[in-house]
TORKOL-4160 file (C-alpha; in steps of 0.2 Angstrom, whole numbers, padded with zeros to 4 digits, m for minus):
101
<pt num="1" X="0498" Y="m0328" Z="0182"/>
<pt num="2" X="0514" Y="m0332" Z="0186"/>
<pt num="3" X="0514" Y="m0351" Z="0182"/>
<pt num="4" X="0509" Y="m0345" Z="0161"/>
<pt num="5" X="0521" Y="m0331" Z="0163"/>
<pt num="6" X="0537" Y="m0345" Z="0168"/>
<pt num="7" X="0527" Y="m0355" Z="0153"/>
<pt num="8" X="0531" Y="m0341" Z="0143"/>
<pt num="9" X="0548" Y="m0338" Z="0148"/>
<pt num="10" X="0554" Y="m0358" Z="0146"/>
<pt num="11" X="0545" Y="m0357" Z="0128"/>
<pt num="12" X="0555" Y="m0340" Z="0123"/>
<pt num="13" X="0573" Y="m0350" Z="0130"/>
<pt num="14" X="0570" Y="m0365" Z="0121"/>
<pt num="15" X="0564" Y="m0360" Z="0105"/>
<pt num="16" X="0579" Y="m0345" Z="0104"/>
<pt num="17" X="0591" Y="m0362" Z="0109"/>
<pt num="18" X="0581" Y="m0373" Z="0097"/>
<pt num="19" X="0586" Y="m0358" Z="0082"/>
<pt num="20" X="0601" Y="m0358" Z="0087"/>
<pt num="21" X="0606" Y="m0376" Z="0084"/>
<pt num="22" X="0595" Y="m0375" Z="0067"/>
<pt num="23" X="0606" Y="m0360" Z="0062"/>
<pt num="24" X="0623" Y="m0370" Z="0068"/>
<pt num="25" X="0617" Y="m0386" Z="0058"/>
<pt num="26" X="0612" Y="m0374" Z="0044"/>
<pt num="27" X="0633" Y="m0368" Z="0044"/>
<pt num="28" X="0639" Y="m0382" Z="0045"/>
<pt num="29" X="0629" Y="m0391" Z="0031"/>
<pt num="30" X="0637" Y="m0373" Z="0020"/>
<pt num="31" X="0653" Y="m0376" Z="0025"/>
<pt num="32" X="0652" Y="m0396" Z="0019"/>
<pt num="33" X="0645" Y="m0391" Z="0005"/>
<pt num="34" X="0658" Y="m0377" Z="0002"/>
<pt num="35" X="0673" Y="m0391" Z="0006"/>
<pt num="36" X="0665" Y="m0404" Z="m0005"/>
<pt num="37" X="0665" Y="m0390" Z="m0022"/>
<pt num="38" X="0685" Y="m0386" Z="m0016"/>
<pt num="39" X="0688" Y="m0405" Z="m0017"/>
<pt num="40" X="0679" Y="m0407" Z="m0031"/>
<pt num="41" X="0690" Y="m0394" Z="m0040"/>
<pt num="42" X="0705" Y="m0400" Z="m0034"/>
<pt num="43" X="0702" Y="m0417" Z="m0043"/>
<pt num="44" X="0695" Y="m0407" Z="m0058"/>
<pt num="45" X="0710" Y="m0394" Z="m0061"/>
<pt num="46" X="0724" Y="m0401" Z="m0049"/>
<pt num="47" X="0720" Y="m0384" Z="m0038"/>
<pt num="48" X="0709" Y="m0370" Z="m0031"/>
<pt num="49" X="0714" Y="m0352" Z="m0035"/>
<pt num="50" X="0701" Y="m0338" Z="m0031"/>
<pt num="51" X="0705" Y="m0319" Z="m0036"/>
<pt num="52" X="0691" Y="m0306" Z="m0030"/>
<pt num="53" X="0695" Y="m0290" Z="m0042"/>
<pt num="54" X="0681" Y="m0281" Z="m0030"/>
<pt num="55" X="0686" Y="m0277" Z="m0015"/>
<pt num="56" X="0671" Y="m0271" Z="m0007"/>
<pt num="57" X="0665" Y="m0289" Z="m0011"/>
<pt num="58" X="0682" Y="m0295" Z="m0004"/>
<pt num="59" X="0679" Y="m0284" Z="0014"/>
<pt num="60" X="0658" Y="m0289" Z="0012"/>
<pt num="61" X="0666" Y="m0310" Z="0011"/>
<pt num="62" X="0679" Y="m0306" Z="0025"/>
<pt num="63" X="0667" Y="m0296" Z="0036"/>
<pt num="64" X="0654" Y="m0312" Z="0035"/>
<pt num="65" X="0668" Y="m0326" Z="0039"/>
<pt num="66" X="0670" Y="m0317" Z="0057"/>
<pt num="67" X="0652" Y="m0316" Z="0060"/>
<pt num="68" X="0650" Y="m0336" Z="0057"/>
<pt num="69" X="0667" Y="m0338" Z="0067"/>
<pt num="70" X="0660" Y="m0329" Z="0081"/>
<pt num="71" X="0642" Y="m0334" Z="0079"/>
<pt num="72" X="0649" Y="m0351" Z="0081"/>
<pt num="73" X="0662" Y="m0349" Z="0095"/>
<pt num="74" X="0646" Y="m0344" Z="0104"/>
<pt num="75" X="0635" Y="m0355" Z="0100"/>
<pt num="76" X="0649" Y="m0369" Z="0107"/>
<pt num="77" X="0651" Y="m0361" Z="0122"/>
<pt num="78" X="0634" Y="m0361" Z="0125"/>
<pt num="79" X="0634" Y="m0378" Z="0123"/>
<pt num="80" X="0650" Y="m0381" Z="0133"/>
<pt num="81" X="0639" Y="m0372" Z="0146"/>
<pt num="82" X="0623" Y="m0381" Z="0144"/>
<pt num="83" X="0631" Y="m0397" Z="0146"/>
<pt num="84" X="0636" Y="m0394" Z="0164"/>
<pt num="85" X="0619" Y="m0389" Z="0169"/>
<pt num="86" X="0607" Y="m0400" Z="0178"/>
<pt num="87" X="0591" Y="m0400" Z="0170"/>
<pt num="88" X="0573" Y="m0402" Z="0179"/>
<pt num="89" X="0572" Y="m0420" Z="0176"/>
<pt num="90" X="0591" Y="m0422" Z="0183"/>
<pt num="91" X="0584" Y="m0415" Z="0197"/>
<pt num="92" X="0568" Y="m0423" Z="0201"/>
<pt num="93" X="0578" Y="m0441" Z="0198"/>
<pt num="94" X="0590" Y="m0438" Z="0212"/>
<pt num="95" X="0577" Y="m0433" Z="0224"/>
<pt num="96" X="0568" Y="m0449" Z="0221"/>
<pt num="97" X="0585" Y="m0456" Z="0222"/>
<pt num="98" X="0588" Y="m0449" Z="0237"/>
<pt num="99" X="0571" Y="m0453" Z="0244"/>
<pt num="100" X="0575" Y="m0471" Z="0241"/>
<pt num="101" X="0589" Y="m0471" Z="0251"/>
């Protein structure tokens, strides 16, 4: 029982960090995007100038670019975090390694 339940809990971590990178890579295709149309006005009209006359719309677009700044910090430092971690193969190698000795 408690072999399918640390199954379970493996499957429910990888798949969260699995969404997570999808959700990253999903950003950062936005934001090329977002910087290719910029660019692409520049060369077109020498400049890019946005006015919002709304400014619950203005809040609404301010309010989201914090979210994906801090959805992203997060996501990094999870992976700055990940990175230091030995994983289960890591381990077994070195025991082998060690064995051989």
């Amino acid at each position: 029982m408690s072999t399918q339940k640390n199954n379970r809990q493996r499957f429910n971590r990888r798949f969260r960090f699995s969404m997570s990178v999808l959700a990253a890579q999903l950003l950062l295709g936005a934001v090329a995007i977002t910087w290719c149309v910029h660019m692409v006005l520049i060369l077109i009209h020498g400049e890019v100038c946005f006015q919002e006359p709304n400014s619950a719309i203005l809040y609404t677009e301010i309010a989201a670019t914090v979210i994906v700044i801090i959805y992203s910090a997060t996501v990094f430092g999870l992976q700055w975090k990940r990175m230091g971690e030995r994983r289960g193969s890591d381990r077994r190698s070195s025991d082998r390694r060690d064995q051989a000795s």
